[in-house]
N, C-alpha and C positions, 0 to 999 in steps of 0.2 A: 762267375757261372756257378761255382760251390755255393755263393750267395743263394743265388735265384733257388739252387734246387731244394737248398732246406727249406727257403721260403715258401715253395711251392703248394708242399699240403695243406698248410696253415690257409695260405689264398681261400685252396678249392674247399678246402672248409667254409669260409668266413661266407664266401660266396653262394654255397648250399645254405648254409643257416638265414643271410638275408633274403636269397629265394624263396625259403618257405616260410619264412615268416611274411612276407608277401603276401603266397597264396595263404595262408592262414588267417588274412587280415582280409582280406577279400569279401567275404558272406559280413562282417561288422559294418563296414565302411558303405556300402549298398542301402541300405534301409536309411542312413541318414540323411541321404542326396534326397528324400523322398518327405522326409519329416515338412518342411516347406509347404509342401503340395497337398496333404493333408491340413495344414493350419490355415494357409487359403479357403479351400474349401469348406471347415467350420467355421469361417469369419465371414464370408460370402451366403451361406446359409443363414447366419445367425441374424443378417446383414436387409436378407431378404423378409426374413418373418417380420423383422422390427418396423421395416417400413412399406411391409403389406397394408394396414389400416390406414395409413397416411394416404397410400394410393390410392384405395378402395375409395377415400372424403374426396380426393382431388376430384378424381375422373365422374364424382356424381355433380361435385359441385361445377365442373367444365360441361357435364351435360345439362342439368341444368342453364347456365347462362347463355347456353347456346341458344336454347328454348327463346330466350329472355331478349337475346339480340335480335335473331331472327322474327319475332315479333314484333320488335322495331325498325328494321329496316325495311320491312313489306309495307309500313307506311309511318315514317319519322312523323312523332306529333300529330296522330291520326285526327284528334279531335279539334286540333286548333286548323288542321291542313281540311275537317269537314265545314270548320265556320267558315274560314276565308273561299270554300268553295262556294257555300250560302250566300256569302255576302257580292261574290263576285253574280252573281246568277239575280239575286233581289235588286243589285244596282242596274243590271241590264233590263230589267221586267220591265224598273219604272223608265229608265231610260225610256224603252220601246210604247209604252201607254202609261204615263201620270197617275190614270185614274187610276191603277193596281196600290197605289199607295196604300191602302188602307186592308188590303190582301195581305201585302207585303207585312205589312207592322202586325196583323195579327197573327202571319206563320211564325214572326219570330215570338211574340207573346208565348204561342204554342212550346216553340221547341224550350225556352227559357223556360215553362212550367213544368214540362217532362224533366227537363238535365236538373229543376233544384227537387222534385219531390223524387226523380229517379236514385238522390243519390244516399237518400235515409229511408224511403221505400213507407213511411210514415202515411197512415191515410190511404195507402193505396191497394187498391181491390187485389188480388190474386190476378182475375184475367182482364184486369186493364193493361192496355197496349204497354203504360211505361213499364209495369212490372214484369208481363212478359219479356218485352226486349232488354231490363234491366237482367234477371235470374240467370239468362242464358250467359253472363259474365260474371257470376257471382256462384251459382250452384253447379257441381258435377252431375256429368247424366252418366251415360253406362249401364242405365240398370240392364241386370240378367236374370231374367226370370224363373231360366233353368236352373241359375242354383238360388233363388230366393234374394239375389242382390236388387238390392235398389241404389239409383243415383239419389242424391238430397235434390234436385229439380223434382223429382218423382214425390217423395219424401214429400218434398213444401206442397206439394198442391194436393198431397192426401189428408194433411195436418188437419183441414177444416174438420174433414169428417172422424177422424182419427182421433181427436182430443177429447172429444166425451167418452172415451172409453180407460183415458188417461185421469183424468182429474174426477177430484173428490167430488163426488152428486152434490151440486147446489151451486158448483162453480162456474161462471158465465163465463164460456170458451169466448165468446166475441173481444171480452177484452182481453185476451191476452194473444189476438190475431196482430194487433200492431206490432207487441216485442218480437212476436216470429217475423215480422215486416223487416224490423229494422237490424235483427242476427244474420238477417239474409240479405244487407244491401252493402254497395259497394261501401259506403262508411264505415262498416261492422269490419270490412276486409281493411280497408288503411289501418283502421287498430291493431288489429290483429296481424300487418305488416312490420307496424311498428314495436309492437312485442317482441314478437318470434326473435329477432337476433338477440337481444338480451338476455332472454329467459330459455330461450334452447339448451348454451350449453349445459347450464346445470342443470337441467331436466336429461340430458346426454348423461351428464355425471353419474347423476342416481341412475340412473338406465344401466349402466357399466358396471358400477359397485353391487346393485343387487344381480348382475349377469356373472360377478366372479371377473370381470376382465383385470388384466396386470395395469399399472400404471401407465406402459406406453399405449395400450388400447384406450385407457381412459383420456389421456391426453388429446389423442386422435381424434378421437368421438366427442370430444367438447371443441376442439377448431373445427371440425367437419361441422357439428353444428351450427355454429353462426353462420354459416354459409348455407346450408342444406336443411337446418330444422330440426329438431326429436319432438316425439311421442310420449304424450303424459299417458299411462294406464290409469283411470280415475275409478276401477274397479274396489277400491277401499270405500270409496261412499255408498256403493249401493244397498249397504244393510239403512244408511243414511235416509233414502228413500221411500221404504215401508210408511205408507201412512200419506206420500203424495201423489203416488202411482201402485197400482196393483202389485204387492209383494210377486217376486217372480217374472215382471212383465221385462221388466231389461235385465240381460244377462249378461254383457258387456259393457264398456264406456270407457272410452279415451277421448283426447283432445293433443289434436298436431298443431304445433306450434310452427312457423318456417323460419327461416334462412334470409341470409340475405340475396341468395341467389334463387329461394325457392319460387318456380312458376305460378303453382296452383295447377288443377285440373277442371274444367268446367264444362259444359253444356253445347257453350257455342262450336256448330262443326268449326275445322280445323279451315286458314284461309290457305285454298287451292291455285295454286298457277299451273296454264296449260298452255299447250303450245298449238303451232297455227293447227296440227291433226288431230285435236283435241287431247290427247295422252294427258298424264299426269306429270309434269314434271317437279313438281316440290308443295309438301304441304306442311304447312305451318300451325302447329298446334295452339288453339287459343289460351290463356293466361288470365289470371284473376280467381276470386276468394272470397271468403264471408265469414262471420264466425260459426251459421249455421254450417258450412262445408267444410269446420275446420273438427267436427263430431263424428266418433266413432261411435256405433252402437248398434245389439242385437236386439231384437223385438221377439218376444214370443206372441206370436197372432194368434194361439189355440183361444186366448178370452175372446176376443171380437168377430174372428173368421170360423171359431169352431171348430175348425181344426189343427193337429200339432205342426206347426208352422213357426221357424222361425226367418224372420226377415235379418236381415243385415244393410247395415252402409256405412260406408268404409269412409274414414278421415279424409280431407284432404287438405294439406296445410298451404299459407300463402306466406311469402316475405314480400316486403314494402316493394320492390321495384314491379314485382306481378300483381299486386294489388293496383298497383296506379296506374301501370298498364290496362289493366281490365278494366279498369272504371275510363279511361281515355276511349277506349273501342267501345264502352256500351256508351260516353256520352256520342260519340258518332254514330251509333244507331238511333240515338232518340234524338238528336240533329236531323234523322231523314238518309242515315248512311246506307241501306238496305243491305251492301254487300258484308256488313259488320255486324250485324245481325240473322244470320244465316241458321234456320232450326236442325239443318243436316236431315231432315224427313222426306225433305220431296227431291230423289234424287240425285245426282252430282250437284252442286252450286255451281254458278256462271263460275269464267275466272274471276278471280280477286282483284279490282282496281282501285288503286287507290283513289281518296276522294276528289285531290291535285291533279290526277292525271286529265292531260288533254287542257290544262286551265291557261285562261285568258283573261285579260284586262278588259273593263267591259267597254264597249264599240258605242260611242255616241251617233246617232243617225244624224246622216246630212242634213235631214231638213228638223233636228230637234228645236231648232228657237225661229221654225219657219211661224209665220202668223195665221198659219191653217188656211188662207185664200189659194185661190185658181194655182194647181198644179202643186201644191202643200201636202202635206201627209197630214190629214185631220186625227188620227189618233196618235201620230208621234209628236204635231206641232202645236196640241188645241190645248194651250195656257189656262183655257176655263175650264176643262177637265183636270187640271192640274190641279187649280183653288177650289174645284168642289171635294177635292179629294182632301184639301187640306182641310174644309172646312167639314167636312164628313168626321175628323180624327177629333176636332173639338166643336159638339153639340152644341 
């Protein structure tokens, strides 16, 4: 007991000292548990800025291919799904009357003359049919007149009149109507499909480098590009110019190269599906490109129009899968597709069917190899309408 009681103060000491050392340790030990939660959250931040521009290439290049599928699947292999419709309909023609043979052999002449001159546009007038129905896949419309924009459809069909006020006096605008033919056809746009992924990103690179971006932006924007496309500024040559166009006449100029996911924008309306109350239920924006559609550029109109006026029309670039799409849907318009050829002017367009739907194998008539006597079908069974028809094809 003498033990404990000396010991005693000593305790209630030891025991006050550890106490407040304790609470004195208290306000230190608090802001540490928290050090964590801050270093998260600057890694987290730091985390997000880095793979902002990654997201930003994704989400164009997914909307993009969306364009690119849905385009496809409103009619897989539109143009070979409009021949085997052709061909299924020409087998039953002659099936039903022989003598159409020679009808038959000359629609296809027809449509084979439009799908090879539609697709270099070479030779071919402004308003003949195949250039119309070819443009509408190849050149952007849009224009807005309220703010002086023009589509390049608009564009191409003012060039005729437009280009003596461009070129040097003495120069014969008529010949150089074919090269504008062939910058604006779907061939010009496979090129110009086939480029774009190549040549984008470094055209992305220089894009970044003179924008000031960091490395990781620069990285971003050169894989964003193969997919999605960049923009040449070709505003360094315009002093270039002086001397083949009116000093002053363009104030702008670029050139969009695309992606390999890049759509294109174009002319033709958008292909509509509706439902049996007619409503809208999905529309699918059309795809395809040119080299002409792939030009940015301002025009000062004040020389020609007389007054201060400038025009605009804005780039639109193609990658190789929206090129060949396009050129697929315009050869099924110059096949006879009509629904693929839609100018969007006169109102809603029918729905959109494709050219397979509803198809059959063609139906040979009972009485096809009847002898055309008593109770025969003289125009499905008469053999010598058959041979004058073959004999009609060779003079």
């Amino acid at each position: 007991m003498a033990v404990q009681q000396t010991l005693r103060p000593y305790v209630t000491a030891g025991i006050a000292i550890v106490g407040s050392g304790l609470i004195a340790a208290t306000p230190v030990t608090t802001p540490l548990a928290n050090v964590p939660t801050f270093r998260d959250v600057a890694l987290t931040s730091a985390l997000t800025d880095a793979m902002a521009p990654w997201i930003a290439q994704y989400n164009t290049a997914a909307e993009n291919f969306t364009v690119l599928a849905n385009n496809y699947s409103a009619a897989p292999e539109v143009a070979a799904q409009q021949f085997m419709a052709n061909t299924q309909a020409w087998i039953q023609q002659v099936l039903d009357d022989p003598s159409q043979i020679p009808v038959v052999v000359n629609e296809m002449q027809e449509q084979l003359r439009a799908v090879t001159n539609g697709y270099t546009l070479l030779n071919v007038a402004a308003d003949d049919p195949i250039a119309v129905t070819t443009v509408l896949h190849t050149l952007s419309g849009g224009a807005d007149l309220t703010t002086f924009t023009l589509g390049h459809s608009l564009l191409f069909t003012l060039l005729p009149q437009l280009l003596p006020a461009f070129l040097p006096p003495g120069t014969d605008a008529d010949a150089i109507l074919p090269i504008l033919n062939f910058i604006a056809s779907p061939m010009s746009g496979m090129i110009m499909g086939m480029l774009g992924p190549g040549l984008s990103p470094w055209i992305a690179m220089m894009n970044s480098i003179n924008d000031g971006d960091g490395l990781n932006e620069i990285l971003a924007n050169m894989t964003g590009a193969f997919f999605n496309g960049a923009t040449l500024d070709l505003g360094f040559i315009l002093p270039m110019l002086d001397g083949v166009v009116p000093p002053g006449t363009i104030s702008h100029l670029d050139f969009a190269f695309g992606g390999l996911f890049t759509p294109g924008s174009v002319a033709n309306a958008d292909y509509t599906y509706y439902d049996a109350s007619g409503n809208i239920v999905d529309a699918v924006p059309a795809v395809g490109g040119s080299i002409f559609n792939s030009v940015g550029l301002a025009i000062d109109a004040s020389g020609f129009l007389g007054v201060p006026l400038t025009l605009t029309v804005n780039s639109q670039a193609v990658g190789p899968l929206g090129a060949l799409m396009g050129w697929e849907q315009a050869m099924a318009g110059l096949m006879g597709g009509s629904p693929w050829n839609w100018d969007g002017k006169n109102g809603n367009p029918p729905p959109m069917e494709p050219p397979l739907a509803g198809f059959s194998l063609p139906i040979v008539p009972t009485d096809f190899f009847d002898d055309g006597g008593t109770g025969g079908s003289a125009q499905a069974g008469d053999w010598s309408a058959f041979m004058d028809a073959i004999a009609a094809l060779n003079p």
